[in-house]
MARDRENTOR-81709 format. One line per 10 residues: number of its first residue (from 1); their letters; for each residue x, y, z of N, C-alpha, C. Coordinates in Angstrom, 3 decimals. Example, Ala and Ser with C-alpha at 12.3 -4.5 7.8 and 13.67 -1.06 7.14 Angstrom:
2
1> as> 13.190:-5.690:7.800:12.300:-4.500:7.800:13.200:-3.300:7.800  12.850:-2.250:7.080:13.670:-1.060:7.140:12.900:0.030:7.870
***
This chain:
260
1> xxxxxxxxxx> -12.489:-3.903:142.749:-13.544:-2.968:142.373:-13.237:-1.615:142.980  -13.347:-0.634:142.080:-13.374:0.786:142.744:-14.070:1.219:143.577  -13.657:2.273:144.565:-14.905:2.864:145.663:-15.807:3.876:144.987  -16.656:3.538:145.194:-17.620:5.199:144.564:-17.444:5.967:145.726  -17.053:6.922:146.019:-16.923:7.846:146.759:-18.077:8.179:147.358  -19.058:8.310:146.224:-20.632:9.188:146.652:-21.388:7.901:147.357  -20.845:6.838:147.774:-21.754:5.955:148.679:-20.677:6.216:150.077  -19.806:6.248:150.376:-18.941:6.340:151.467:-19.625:7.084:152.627  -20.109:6.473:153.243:-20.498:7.107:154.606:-20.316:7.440:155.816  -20.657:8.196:156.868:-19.633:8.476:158.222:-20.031:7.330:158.808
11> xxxxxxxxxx> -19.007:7.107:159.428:-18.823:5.836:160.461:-20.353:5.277:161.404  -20.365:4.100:161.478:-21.555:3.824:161.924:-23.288:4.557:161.608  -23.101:4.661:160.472:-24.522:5.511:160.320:-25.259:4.691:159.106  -24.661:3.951:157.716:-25.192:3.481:156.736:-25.203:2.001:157.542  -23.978:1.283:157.957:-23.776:0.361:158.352:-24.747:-0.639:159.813  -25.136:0.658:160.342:-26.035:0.443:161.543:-26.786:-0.847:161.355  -27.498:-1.117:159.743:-28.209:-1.984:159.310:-27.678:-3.726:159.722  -26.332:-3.491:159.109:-25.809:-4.704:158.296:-24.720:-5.142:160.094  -24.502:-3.824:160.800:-23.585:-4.350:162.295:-23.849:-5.722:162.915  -25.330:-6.472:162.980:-24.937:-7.352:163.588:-24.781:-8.671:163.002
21> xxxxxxxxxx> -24.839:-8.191:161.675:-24.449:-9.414:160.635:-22.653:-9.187:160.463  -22.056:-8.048:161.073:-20.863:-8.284:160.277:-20.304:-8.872:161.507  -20.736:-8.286:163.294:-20.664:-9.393:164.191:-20.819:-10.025:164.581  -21.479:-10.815:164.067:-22.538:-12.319:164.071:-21.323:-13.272:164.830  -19.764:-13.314:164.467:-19.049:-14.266:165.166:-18.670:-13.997:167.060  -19.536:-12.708:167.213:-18.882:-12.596:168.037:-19.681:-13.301:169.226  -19.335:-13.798:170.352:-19.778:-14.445:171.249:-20.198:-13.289:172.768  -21.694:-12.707:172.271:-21.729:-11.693:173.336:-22.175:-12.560:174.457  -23.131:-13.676:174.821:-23.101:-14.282:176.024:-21.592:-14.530:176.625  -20.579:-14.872:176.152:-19.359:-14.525:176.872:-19.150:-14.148:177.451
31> xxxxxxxxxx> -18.865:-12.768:176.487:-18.630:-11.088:176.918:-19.229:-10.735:178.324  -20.391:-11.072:178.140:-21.241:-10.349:178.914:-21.137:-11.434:179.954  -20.734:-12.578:180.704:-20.453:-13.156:181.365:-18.887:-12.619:182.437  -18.169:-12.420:181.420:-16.122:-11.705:181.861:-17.077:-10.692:182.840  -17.481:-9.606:181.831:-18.281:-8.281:182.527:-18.778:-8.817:184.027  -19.428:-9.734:183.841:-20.071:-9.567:185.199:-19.052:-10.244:186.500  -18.625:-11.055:185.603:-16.876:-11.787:186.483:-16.818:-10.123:187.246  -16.349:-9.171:186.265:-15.526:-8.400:186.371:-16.100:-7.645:187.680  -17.442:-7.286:187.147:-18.370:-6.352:188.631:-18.169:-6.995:189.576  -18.768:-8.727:189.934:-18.800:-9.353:191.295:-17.616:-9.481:191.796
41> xxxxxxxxxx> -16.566:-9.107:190.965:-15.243:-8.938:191.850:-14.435:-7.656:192.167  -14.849:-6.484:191.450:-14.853:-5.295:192.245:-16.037:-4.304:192.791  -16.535:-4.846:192.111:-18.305:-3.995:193.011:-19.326:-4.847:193.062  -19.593:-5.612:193.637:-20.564:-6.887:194.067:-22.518:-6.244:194.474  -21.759:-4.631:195.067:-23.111:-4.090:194.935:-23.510:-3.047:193.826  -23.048:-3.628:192.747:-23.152:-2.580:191.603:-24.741:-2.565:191.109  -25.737:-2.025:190.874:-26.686:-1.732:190.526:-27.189:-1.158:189.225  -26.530:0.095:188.819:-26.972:0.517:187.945:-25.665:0.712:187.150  -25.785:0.226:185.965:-24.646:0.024:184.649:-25.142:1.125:183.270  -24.214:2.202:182.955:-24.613:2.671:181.629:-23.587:2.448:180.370
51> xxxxxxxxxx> -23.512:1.489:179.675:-22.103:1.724:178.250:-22.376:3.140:177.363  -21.053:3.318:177.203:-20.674:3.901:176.130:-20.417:3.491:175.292  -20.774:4.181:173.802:-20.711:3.837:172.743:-21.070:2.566:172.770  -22.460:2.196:172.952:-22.906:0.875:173.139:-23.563:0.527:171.681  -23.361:0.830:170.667:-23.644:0.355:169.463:-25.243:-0.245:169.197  -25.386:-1.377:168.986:-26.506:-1.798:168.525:-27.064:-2.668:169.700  -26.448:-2.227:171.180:-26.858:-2.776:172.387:-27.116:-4.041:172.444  -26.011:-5.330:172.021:-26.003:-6.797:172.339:-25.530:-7.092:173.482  -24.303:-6.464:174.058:-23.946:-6.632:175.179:-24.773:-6.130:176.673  -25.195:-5.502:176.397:-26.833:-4.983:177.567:-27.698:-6.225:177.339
61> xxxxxxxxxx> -28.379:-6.178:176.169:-28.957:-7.134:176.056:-28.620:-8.425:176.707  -27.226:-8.949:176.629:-27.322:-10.087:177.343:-26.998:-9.924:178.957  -26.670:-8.609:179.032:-26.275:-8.366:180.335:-27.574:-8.534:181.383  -28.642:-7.558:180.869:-30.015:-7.690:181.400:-30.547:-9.558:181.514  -29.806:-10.392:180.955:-30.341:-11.659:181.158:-29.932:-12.258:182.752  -28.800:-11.751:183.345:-28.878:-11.496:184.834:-29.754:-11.167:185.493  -30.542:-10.242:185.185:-31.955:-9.700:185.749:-31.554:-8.828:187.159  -30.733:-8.505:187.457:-30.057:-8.521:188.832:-29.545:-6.444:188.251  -29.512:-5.528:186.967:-28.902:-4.835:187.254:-29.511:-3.871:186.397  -29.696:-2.519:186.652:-30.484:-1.396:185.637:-29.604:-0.615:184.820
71> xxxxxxxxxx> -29.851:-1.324:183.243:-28.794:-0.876:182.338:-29.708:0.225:181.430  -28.478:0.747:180.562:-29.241:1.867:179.933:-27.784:2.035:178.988  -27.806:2.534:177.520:-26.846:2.696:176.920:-27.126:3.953:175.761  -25.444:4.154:175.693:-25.556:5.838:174.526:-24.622:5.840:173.549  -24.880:6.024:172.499:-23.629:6.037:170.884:-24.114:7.466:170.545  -22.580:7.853:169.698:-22.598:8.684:169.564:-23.651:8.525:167.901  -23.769:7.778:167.573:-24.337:7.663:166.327:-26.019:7.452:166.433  -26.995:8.028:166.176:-28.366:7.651:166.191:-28.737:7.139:165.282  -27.564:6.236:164.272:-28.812:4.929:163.676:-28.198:3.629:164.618  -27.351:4.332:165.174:-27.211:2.643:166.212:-27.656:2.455:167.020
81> xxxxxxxxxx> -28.021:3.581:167.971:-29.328:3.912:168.991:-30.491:3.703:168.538  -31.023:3.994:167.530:-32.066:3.502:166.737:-32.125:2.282:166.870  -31.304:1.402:166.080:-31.308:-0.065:166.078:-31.518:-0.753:167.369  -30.681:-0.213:168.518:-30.704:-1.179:169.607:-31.702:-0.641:170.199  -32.683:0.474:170.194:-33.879:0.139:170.957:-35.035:-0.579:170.147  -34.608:-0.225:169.020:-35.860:-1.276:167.884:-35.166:-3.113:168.367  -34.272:-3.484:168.432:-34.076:-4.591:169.369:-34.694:-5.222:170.706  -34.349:-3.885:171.091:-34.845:-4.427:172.508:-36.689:-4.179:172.967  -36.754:-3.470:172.006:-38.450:-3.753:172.205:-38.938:-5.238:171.423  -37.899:-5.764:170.495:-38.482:-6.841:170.362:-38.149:-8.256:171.598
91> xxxxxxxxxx> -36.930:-7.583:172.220:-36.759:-8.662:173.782:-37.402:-8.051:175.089  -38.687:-7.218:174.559:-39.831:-6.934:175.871:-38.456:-6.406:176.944  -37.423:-5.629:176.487:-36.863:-5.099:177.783:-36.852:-3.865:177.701  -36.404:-3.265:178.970:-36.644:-1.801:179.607:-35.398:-1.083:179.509  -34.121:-1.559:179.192:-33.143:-1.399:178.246:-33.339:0.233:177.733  -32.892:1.134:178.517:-32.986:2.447:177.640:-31.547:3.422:176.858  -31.908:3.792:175.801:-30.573:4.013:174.895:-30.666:5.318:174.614  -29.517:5.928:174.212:-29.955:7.644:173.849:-28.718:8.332:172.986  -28.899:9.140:172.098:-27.863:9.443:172.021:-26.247:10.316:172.589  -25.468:10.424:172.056:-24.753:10.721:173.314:-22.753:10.724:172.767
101> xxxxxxxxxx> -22.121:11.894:173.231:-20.928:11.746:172.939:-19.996:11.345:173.721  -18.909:10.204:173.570:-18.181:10.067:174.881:-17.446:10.887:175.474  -17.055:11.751:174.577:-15.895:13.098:175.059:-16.506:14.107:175.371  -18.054:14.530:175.182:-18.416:15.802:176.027:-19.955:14.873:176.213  -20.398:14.127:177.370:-20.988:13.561:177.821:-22.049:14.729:177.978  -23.263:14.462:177.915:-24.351:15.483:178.705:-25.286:14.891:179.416  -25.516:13.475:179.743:-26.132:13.028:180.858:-25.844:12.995:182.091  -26.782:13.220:182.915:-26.293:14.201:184.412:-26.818:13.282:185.222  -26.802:11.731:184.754:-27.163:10.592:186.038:-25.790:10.397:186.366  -25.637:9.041:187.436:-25.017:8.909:188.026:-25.027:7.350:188.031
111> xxxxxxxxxx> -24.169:6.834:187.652:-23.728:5.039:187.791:-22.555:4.394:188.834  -23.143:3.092:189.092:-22.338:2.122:189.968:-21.021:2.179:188.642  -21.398:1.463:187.158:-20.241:0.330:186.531:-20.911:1.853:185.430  -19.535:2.472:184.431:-19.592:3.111:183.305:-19.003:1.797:182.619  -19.341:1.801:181.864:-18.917:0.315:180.471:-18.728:1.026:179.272  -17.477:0.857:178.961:-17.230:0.360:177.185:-16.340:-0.519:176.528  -16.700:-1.037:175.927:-16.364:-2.707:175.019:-15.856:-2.537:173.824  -15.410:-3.684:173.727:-15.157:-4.189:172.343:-14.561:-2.635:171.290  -13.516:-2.516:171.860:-12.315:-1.786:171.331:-13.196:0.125:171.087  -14.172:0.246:171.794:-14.607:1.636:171.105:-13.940:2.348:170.891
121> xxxxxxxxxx> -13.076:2.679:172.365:-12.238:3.920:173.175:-10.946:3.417:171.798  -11.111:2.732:171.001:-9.758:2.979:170.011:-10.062:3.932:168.859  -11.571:4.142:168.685:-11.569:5.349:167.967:-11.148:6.501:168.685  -10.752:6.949:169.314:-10.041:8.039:169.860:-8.651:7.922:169.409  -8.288:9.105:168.241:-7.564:9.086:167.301:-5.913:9.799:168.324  -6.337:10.477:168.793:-5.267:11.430:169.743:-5.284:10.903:171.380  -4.240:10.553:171.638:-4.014:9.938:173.105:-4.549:11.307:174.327  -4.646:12.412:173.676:-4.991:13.602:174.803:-6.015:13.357:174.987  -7.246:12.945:173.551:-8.520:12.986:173.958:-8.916:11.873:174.912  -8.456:11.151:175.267:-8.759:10.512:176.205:-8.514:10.952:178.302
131> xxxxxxxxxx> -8.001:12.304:178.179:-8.214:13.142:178.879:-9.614:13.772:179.166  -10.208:14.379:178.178:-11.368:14.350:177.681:-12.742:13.464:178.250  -11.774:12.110:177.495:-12.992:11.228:178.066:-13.181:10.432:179.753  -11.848:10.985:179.840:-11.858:10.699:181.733:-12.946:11.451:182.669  -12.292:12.633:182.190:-13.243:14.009:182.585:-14.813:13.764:182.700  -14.879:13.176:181.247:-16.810:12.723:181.346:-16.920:12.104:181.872  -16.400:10.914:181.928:-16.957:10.078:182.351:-16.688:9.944:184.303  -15.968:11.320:184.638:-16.079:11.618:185.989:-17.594:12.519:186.336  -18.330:12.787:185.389:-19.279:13.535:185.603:-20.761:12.312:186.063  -20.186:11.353:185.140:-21.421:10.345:185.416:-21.125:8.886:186.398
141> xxxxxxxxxx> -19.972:9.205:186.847:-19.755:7.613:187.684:-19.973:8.323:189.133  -20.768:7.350:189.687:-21.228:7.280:191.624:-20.187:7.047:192.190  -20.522:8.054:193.315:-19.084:7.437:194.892:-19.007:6.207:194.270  -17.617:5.342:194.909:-17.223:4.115:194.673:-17.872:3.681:193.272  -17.811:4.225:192.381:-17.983:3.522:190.700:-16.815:3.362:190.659  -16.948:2.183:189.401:-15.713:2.132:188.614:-15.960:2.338:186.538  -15.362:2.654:186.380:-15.012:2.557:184.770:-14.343:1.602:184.286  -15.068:0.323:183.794:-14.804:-0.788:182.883:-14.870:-0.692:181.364  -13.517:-0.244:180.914:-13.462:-0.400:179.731:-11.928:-1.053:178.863  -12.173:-1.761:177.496:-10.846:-2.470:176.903:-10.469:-1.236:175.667
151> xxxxxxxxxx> -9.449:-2.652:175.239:-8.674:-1.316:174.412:-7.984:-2.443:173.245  -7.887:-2.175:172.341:-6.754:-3.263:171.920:-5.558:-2.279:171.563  -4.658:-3.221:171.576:-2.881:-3.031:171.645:-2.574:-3.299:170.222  -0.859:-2.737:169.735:-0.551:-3.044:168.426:-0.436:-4.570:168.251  -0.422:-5.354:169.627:0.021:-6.681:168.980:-0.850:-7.201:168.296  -2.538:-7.135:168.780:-3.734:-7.176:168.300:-3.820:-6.753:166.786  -3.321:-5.454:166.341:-3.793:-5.067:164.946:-2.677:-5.695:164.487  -1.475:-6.220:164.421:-0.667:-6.805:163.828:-0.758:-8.498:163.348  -1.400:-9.145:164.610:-2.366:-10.686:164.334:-3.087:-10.791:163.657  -4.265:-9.352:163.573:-5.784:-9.617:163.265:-5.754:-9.126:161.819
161> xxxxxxxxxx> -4.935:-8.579:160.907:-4.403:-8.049:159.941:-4.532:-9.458:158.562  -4.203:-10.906:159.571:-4.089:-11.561:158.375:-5.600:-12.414:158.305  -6.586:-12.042:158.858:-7.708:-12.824:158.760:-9.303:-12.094:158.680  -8.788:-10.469:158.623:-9.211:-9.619:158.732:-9.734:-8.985:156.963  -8.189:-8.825:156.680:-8.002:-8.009:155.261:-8.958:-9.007:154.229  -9.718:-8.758:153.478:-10.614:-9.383:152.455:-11.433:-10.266:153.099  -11.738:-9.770:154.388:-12.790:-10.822:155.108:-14.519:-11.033:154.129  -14.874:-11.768:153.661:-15.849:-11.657:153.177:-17.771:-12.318:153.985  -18.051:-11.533:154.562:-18.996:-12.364:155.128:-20.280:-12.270:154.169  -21.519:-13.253:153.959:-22.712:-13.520:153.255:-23.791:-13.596:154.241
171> xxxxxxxxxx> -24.397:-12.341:154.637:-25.611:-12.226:155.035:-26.782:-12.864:154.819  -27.855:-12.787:156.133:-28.922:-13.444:155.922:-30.054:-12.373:155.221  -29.417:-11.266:155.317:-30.456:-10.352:154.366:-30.172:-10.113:152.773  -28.998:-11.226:152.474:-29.058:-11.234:151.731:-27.846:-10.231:150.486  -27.099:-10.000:151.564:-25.948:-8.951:150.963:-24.944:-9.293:151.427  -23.851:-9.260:150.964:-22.363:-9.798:150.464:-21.253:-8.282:151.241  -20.951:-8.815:152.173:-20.111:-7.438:153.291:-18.789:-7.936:153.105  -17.756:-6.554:152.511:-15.939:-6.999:152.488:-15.410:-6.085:153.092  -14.788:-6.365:153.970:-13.767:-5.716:154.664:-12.254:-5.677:154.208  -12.045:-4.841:154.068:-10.083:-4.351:153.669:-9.707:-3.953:154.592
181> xxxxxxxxxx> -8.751:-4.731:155.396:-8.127:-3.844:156.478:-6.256:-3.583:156.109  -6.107:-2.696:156.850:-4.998:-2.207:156.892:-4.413:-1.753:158.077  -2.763:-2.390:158.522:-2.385:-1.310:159.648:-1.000:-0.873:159.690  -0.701:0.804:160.220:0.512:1.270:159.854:1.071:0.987:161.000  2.212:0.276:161.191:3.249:-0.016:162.510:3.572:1.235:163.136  4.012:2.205:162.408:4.502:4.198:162.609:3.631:4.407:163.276  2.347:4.557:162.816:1.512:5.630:163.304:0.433:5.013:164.387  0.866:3.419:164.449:-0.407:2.692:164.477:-1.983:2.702:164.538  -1.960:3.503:163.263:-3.762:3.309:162.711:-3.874:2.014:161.675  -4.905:1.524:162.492:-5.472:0.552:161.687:-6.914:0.933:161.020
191> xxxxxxxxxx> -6.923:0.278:159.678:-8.053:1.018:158.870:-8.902:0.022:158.402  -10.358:0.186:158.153:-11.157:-1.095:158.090:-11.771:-0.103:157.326  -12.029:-1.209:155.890:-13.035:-0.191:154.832:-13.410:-1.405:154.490  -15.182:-1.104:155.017:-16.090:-2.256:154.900:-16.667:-1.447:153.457  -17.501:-2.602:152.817:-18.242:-2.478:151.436:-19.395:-3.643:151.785  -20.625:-2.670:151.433:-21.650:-3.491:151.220:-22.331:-3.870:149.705  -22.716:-4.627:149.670:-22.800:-5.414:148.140:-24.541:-6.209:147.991  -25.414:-5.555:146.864:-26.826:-6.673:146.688:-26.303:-7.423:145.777  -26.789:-9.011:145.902:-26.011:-9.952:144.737:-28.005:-9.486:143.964  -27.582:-8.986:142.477:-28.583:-9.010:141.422:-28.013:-9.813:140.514
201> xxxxxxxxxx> -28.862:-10.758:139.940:-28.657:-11.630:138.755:-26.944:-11.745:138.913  -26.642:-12.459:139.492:-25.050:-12.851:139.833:-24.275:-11.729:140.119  -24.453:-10.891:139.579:-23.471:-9.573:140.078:-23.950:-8.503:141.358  -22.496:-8.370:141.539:-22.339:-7.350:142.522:-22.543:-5.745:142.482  -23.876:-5.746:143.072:-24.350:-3.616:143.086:-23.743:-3.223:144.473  -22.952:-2.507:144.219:-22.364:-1.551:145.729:-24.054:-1.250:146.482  -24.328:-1.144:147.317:-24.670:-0.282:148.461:-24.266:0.945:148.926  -22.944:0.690:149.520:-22.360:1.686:150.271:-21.708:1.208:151.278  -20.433:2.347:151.651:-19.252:1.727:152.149:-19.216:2.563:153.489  -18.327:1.857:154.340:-17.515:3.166:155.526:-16.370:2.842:156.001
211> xxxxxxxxxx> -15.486:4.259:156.411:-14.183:3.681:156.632:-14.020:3.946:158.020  -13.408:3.124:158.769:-13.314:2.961:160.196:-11.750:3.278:160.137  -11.678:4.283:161.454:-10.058:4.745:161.343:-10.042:4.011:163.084  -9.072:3.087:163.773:-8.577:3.080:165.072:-6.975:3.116:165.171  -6.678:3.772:166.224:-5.396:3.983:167.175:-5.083:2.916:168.018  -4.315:1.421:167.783:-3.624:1.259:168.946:-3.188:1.981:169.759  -3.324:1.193:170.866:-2.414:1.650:172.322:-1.590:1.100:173.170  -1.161:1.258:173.691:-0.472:0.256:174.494:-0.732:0.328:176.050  -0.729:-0.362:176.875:-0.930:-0.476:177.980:-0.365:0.570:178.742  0.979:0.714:178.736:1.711:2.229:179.527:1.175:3.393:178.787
221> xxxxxxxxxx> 1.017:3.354:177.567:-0.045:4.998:177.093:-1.219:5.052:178.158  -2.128:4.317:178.191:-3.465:4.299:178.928:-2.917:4.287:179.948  -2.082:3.921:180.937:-1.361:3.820:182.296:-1.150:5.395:182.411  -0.321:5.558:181.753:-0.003:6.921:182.258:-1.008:8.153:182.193  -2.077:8.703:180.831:-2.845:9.214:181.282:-3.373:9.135:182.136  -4.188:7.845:182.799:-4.785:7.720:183.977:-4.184:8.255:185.555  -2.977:7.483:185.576:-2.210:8.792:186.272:-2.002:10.367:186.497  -1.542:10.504:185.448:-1.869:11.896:185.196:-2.947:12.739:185.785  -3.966:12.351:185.617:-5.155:12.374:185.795:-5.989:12.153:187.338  -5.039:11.743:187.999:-5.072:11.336:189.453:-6.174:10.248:189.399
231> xxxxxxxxxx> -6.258:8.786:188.312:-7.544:8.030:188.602:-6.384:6.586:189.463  -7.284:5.772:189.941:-6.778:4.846:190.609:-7.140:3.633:189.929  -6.202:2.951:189.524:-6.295:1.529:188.391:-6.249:0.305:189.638  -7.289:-0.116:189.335:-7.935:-1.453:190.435:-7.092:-2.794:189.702  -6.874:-2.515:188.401:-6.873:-4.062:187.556:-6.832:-3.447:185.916  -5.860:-4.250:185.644:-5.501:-4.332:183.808:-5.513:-5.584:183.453  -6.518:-6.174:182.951:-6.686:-7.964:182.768:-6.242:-7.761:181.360  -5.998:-8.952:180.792:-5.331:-8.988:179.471:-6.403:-10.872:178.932  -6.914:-10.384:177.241:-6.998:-11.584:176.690:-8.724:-11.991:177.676  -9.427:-11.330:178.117:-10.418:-11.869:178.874:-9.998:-12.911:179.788
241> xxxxxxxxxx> -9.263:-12.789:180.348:-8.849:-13.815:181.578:-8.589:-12.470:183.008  -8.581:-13.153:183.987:-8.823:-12.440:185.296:-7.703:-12.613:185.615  -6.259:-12.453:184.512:-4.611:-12.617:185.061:-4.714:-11.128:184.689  -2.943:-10.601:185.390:-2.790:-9.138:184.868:-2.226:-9.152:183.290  -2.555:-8.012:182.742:-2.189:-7.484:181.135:-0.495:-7.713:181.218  0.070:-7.652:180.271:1.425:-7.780:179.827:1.237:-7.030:178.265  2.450:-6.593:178.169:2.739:-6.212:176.991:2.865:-7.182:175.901  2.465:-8.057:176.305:2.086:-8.957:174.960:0.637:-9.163:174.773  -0.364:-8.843:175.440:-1.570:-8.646:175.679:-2.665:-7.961:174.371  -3.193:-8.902:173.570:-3.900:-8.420:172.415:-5.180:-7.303:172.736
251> xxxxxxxxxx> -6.268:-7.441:173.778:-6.893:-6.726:174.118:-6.659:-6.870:175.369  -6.768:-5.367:176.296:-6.715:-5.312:177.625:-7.964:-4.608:178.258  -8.280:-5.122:179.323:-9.636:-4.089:180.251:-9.396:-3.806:181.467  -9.722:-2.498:181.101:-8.735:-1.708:182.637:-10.288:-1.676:183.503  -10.045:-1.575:184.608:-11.070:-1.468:185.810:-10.386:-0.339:187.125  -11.248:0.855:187.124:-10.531:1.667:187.334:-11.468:3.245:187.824  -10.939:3.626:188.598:-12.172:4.802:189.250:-11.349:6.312:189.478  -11.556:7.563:189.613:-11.152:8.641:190.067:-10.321:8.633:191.143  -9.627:8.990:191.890:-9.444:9.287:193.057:-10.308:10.552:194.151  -10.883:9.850:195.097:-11.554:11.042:195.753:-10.455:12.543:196.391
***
């Protein structure tokens, strides 16, 4: 089927709706379990946690089921901020969200743990801008913070390529979501052009689509900016396990702070 162009929308803004149906497989009690692995073993007195680009706020959400830590989260997109506080007022939590850019940050608090997940920092199309996002995110991390965030690697978009491309998932609201993915080895952008679909009388009515552009990386790219940069890398875990990353490593999460 052809794209209509005139439904194509910017990234995370039409889709906000249909996000936690298209991640419905994902296992955020997990997630949000590694995470806290991750704090009680480099900051045990961590207190206050803010993510970036925290999307439709599942991973807070289960994070706050600890009860133990004061979270708060920011996307750059306000229908996903939207969504995850219309969430979390339905889980009676205090969970506060806002909008917010990762590369020119304008919140002027101050955190134990900065968090971002589940591949965000791969929309950052240019390896400089992540200079950028060091910088901010030196504006909002406390003495002794650290910055917990993953990344996925080309080996990742090269695996996930064959189970990915024509993924078709069937919603409980009732709409029919396809994903086309694509990834260039050269340039390594990988491209995800989701389509949303109402089934009427057997056939398929578009909705509206969006195209997701990410940048692999590789572990020594992110190594070396950070360097650069004079930050101090605590830990590069690879695969959600608490071993070190390797270059065979599908997603990696660096744990990692400024230098004073």
């Amino acid at each position: 089927m052809q794209s209509d162009t005139s439904k194509i929308h910017s990234q995370y803004t039409f889709l906000a709706d249909y996000y936690d149906e298209v991640m419905k497989d994902v296992d955020y009690p997990a997630w949000a379990e590694y995470i806290d692995d991750l704090i009680q073993n480099h900051h045990p007195n961590a207190e206050t946690i803010h993510e970036l680009s925290c999307g439709t706020g599942s991973i807070l959400i289960e994070l706050d089921q600890f009860g133990v830590y004061q979270l708060s989260g920011s996307d750059k997109s306000a229908s996903m901020v939207e969504k995850a506080s219309t969430k979390t007022d339905q889980f009676l939590s205090d969970l506060h969200f806002f909008t917010d850019d990762y590369l020119e940050i304008r919140n002027n608090s101050k955190y134990d743990i900065v968090l971002s997940v589940f591949d965000s920092l791969n929309y950052i199309l240019d390896i400089q801008d992540f200079r950028n996002l060091f910088r901010s995110v030196e504006q909002i991390i406390a003495p002794n913070g650290y910055f917990i965030f993953d990344f996925t690697t080309p080996e990742h978009s090269l695996a996930s390529i064959e189970w990915l491309d024509n993924e078709k998932i069937y919603s409980e609201s009732g709409v029919r979501i396809i994903r086309r993915s694509s990834y260039d080895i050269k340039s390594c952008l990988h491209k995800n052009h989701i389509s949303v679909f109402s089934l009427e009388n057997k056939a398929e009515v578009p909705i509206g689509e969006e195209i997701h552009i990410q940048r692999a990386y590789t572990l020594d790219q992110i190594r070396e900016v950070l360097h650069d940069l004079n930050w101090k890398i605590e830990a590069a875990y690879g695969d959600f396990e608490l071993s070190e990353a390797t270059s065979s490593s599908h997603r990696i999460c660096m744990v990692c702070k400024p230098n004073s």
